[in-house]
C-alpha positions in Angstrom: -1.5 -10.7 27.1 1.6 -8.5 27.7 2.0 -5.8 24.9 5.4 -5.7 22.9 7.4 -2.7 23.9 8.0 0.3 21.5 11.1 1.5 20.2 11.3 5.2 20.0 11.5 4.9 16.1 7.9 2.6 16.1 6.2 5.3 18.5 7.2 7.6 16.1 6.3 5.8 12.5 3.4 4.0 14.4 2.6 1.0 16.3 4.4 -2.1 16.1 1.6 -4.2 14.2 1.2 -1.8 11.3 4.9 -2.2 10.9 4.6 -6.0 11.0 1.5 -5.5 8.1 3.7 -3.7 6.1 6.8 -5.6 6.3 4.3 -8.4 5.4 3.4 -6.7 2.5 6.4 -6.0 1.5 7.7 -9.1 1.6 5.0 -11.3 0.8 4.0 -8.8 -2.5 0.3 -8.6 -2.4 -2.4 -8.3 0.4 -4.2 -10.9 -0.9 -1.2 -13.5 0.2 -0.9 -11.4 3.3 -4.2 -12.2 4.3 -4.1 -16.0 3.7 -1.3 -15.7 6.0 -3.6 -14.1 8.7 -6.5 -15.7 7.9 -8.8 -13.2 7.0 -10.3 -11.6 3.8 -8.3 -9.9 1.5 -10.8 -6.5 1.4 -10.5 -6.8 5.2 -7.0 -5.8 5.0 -7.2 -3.8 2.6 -9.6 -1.7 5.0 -7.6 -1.9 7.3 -4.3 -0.6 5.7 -6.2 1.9 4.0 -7.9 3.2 7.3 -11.1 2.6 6.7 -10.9 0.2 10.0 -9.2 2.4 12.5 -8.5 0.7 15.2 -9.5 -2.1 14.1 -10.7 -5.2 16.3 -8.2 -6.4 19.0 -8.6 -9.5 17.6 -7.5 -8.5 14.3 -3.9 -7.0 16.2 -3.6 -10.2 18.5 -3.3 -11.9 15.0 -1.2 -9.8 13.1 1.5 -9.9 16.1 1.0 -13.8 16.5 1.2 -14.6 13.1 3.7 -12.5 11.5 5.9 -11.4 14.3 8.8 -13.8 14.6 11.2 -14.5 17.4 14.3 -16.6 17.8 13.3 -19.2 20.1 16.2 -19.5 22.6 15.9 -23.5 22.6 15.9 -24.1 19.1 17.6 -21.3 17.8 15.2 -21.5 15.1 13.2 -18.3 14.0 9.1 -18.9 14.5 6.5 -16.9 14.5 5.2 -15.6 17.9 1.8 -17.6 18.0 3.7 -20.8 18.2 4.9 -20.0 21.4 1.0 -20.7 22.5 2.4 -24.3 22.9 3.9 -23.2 25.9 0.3 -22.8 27.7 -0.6 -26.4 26.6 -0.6 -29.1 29.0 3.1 -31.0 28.5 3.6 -33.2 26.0 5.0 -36.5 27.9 4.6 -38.7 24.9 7.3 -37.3 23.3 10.8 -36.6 25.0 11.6 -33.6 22.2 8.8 -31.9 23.0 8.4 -32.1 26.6 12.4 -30.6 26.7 10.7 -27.7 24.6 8.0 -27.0 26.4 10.0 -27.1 29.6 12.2 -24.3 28.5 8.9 -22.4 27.1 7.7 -22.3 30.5 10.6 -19.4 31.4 10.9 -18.2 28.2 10.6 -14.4 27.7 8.7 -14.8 24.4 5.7 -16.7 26.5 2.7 -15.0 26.2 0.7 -14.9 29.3 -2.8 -16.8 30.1 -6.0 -15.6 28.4 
């Protein structure tokens, strides 16, 4: 997976998933609907915020990034968060002619994520 690129600004306040966690936060209002939206346990990222977890798991970051980090898909012109773009390293969708026009332009998008 190829890491985001940091702003000067984010090397300097931190990396780019914290931002994302606290934008989340901020937006969102609690951590406990910040963590339904990652799917993990509220006291998990509490921890985590706190520091108590530092780093924590990749795992845990590969989330964060997928789930709350959105893009403007260049096909749709629709924002989406960046772990939809996984779709794009499915095998193509022939039953349906929508889809398979999507996932052709996903397979030269910048916001595809590489192989795992």
């Amino acid at each position: 997976m190829r890491e985001p690129e940091l702003t000067l600004l984010e090397s300097i306040k931190g990396s780019p998933w914290r931002r994302l966690l606290r934008e989340a936060l901020a937006e969102l209002g609690s951590k406990q609907r910040v963590a339904n939206r990652l799917g993990v346990s509220r006291p998990y990222v509490s921890r985590v915020m706190s520091g108590d977890i530092d780093p924590p798991p990749q795992a845990f970051i590969d989330r964060v990034i997928y789930r709350l980090e959105v893009v403007q898909c260049p096909h749709t012109f629709q924002q989406q968060p960046r772990g939809e773009c996984r779709g794009a390293l499915q095998p193509a969708p022939t039953h349906n002619p929508f889809r398979l026009a999507l996932w052709q332009a996903c397979q030269t998008c910048t916001h595809k994520p590489e192989k795992e």
